[in-house]
N, C-alpha and C positions, 0 to 999 in steps of 0.2 A: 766357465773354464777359461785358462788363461790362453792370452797367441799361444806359447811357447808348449804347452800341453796337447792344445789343437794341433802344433805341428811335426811335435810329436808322433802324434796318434797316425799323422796322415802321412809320413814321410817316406814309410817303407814301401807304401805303393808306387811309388814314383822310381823307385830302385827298380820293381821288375816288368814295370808295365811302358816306360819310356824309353822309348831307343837310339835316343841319342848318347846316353851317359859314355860309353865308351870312345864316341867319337870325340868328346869335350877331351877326354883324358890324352890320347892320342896327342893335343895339341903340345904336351907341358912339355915334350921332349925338345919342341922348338925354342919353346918359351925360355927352357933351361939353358939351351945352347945357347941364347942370345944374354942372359943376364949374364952367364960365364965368360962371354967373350962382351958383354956387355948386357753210366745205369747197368745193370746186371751183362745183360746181354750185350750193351755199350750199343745200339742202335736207337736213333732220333729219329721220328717222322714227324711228317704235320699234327698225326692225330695224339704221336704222343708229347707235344712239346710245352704242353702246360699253358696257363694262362698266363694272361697278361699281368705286371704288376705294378704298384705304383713306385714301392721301395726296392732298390738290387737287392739281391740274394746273397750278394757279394757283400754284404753289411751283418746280416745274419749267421753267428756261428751255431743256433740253435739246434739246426737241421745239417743235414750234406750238402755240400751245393751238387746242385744239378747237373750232370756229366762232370764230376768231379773228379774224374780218375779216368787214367790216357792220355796222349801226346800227340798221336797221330790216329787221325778219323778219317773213313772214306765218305768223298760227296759221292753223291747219285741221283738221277733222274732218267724216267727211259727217254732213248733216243740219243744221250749223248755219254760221252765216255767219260767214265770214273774220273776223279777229279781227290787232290789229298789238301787236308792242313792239318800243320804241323805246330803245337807249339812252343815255343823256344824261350830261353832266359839268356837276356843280354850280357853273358859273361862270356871268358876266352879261356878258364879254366878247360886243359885238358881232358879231363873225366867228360865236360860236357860236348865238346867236339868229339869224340869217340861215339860216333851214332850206330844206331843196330842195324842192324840188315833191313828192317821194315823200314826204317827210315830211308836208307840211302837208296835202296830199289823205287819207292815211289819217286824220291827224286829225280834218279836218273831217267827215269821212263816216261817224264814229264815232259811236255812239250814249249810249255811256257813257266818262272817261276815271277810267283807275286809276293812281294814283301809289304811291309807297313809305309815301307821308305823305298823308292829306287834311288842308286846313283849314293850310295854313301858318302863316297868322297865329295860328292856336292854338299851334301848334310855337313860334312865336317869344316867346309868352307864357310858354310851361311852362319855355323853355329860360332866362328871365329869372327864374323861382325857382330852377329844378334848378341854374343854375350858382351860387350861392351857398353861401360855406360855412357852418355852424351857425355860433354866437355866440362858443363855447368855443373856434372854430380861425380862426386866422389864414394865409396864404398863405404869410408871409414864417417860421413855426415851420415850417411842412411843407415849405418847398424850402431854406429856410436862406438868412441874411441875405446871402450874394454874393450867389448867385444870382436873388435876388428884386431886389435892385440894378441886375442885367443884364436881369429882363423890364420892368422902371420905364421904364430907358431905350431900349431896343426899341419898347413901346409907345405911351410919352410923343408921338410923331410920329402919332399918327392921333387926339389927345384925351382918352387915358386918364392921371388923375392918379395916385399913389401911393397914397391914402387908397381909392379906390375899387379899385383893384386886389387890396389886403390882402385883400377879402371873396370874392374868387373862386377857383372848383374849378383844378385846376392843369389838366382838360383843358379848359375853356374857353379857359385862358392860350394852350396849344398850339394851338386853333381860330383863335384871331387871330394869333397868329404863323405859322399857317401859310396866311394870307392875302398874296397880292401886294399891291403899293401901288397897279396898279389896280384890283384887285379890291376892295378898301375903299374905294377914291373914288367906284366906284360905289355901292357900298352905301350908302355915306353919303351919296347921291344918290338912293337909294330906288326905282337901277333893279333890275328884277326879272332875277335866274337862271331858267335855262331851266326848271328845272322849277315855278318858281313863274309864267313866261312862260304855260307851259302849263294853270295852275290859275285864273289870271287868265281865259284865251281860252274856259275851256272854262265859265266862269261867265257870261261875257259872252255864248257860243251856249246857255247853260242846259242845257248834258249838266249828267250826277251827275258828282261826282268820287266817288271810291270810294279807300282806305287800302289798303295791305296791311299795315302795322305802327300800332301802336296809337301815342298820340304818348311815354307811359311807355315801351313798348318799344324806341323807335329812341332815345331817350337815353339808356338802359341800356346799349346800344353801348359806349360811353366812359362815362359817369358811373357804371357798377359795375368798370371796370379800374383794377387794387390800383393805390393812392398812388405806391408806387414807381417801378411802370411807366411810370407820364405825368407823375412828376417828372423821370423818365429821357426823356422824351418830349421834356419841354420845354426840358431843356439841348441835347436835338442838336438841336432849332428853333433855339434860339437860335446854334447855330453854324452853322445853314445859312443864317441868317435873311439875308444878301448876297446868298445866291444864288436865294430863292425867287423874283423875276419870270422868272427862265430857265426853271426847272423850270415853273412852270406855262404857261410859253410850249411848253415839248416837250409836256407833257402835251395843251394845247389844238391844237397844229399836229398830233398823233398820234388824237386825236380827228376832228380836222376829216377826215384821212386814212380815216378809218373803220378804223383799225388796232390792234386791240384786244391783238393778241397784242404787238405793238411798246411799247401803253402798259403791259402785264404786264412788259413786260422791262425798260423802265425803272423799272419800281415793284421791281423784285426787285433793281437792281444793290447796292445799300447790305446787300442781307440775303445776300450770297455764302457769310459765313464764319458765320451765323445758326446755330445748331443745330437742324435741323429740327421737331423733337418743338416747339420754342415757337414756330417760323414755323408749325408746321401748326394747334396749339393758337389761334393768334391770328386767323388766314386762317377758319379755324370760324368765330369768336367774332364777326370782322366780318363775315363774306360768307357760308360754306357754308351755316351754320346757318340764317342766316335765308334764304338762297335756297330750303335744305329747307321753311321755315315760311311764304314765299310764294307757292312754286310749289303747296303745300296747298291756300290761299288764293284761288289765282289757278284752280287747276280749277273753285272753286265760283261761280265769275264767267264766265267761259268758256262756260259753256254757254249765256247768251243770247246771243252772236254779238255782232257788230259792236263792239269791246270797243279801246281804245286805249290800252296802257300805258305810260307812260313811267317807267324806271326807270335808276337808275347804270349805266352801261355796263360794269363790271367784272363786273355780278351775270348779265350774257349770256351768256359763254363758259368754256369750259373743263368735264372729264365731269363736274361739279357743278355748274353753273352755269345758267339757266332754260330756255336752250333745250335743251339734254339732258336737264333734269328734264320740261321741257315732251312733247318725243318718246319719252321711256318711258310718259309718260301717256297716250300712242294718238296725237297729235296730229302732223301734219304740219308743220315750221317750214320755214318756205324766205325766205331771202335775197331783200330788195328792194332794199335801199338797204346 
């Protein structure tokens, strides 16, 4: 299979399971200024959390995926106080900030909230050097002059010049192109995504917010995947780039659904003829691994109780995913929302 098909296949996952995309976006408003002026019962325990596996589940549209349905799950263990995660898709879309009552009461009744990321706006600092390339490399050597021609004119429509462009990482290139055009109109309106919704709410009630990934580490996601891969990334952006207000409309109306397993299958149709060994290689690199390096994370926080996590909804389900890592840990998850 060719880059370009591989990145293809792989690209939509990076759409709802990475949470920087909206902070990148947020940048171009500067940018622009400046070139201008210059399960049934939905309960998990230990006993029912399945075995162990070698391949995600997350690769598999054969079956359901496991706790594939729901948003928000109650933790539990005796002795200490109910604990929620929630989870969320990195858009600012209206429909998806209008949370329901299950959502917003655990919130508010929360004593401390944990994101993927704290401190946003530091996120959106680091991702404003990390996307840059050194001095020595140019964008348009690394993708080659067509195709550097074709993201000019792609991005040209939201304020990006050409000269500004040459200095950026080629997965930055792919994080704005794989932005809808309303979703950058917001951003460039400086309304807040849900999970930055939540970081805002929870600053304004003075809970802690609390990190599960360092802000080096959640850019590492993408900014250590080989040149190749996300130059191959960014040609099949650019061929889907018509289509992306659809897709994130299935994506957002499958969310709104609470239907996790429905948004796995749409993320899997482009990687049908994939080779698994690089779907499962990549499915690690964005989701398993660090759901492993979370749910770590997330037991040493857990034991003060009353604990509110909002985290990408892809990183919930499936026998790798936090609420089955969560229910091997002792804890009881059960379905609320």
């Amino acid at each position: 299979m060719t880059v370009l098909h591989t990145a293809k296949a792989l690209s939509l996952w990076a759409v709802v399971c990475w949470n920087v995309l909206i902070p990148v976006a947020s940048l171009t408003s500067a940018w622009a200024g400046e070139s201008q002026t210059a399960a049934a019962n939905g309960t998990v325990s230990a006993t029912h959390a399945g075995p162990a596996v070698t391949r995600s589940s997350l690769a598999d549209a054969s079956s359901p995926l496991a706790n594939g349905q729901g948003l928000l799950w109650r933790i539990e263990k005796p002795g200490i106080a109910p604990s929620h995660i929630f989870g969320t898709v990195h858009f600012s879309d209206p429909r998806v900030l209008a949370l329901p009552a299950e959502v917003l009461e655990a919130f508010r009744q929360s004593k401390r909230v944990v994101l993927e990321v704290a401190d946003l706006e530091a996120l959106q600092r680091q991702v404003a050097t990390t996307m840059i390339l050194p001095e020595d490399r140019k964008l348009d050597d690394i993708v080659g002059t067509a195709l550097f021609a074709r993201i000019v004119l792609a991005l040209s429509r939201h304020g990006f010049e050409e000269a500004n462009l040459r200095n950026i990482k080629p997965w930055a290139i792919y994080v704005f192109l794989s932005l809808s055009n309303a979703e950058m109109k917001r951003a460039l309106q400086g309304q807040p995504y849900l999970d930055q919704w939540f970081e805002r709410e929870a600053q304004k009630l003075k809970k802690p917010v609390v990190g599960l990934e360092g802000l080096g580490e959640h850019l590492a996601v993408l900014d250590g995947m080989p040149d190749a891969l996300m130059v191959g990334i960014v040609e099949a952006s650019l061929a889907d780039v018509a289509d992306i207000d659809r897709t994130q409309e299935e994506i957002t109306k499958l969310w709104l659904a609470r239907d996790l397993d429905g948004l796995n299958r749409l993320l899997l149709r482009p990687a049908a003829n994939l080779d698994p060994e690089k779907l499962a290689q990549f499915l690690d690199r964005l989701i398993d691994a660090r759901n492993r390096r979370m749910a770590k994370r997330l037991k040493d926080i857990l034991h003060r109780g009353n604990i509110f996590v909002a985290i990408g909804a892809l990183h919930l389900p499936g026998d790798r995913g936090l609420i089955s890592l969560l229910a091997e840990s002792g804890y009881t998850v059960t379905k609320v929302y």
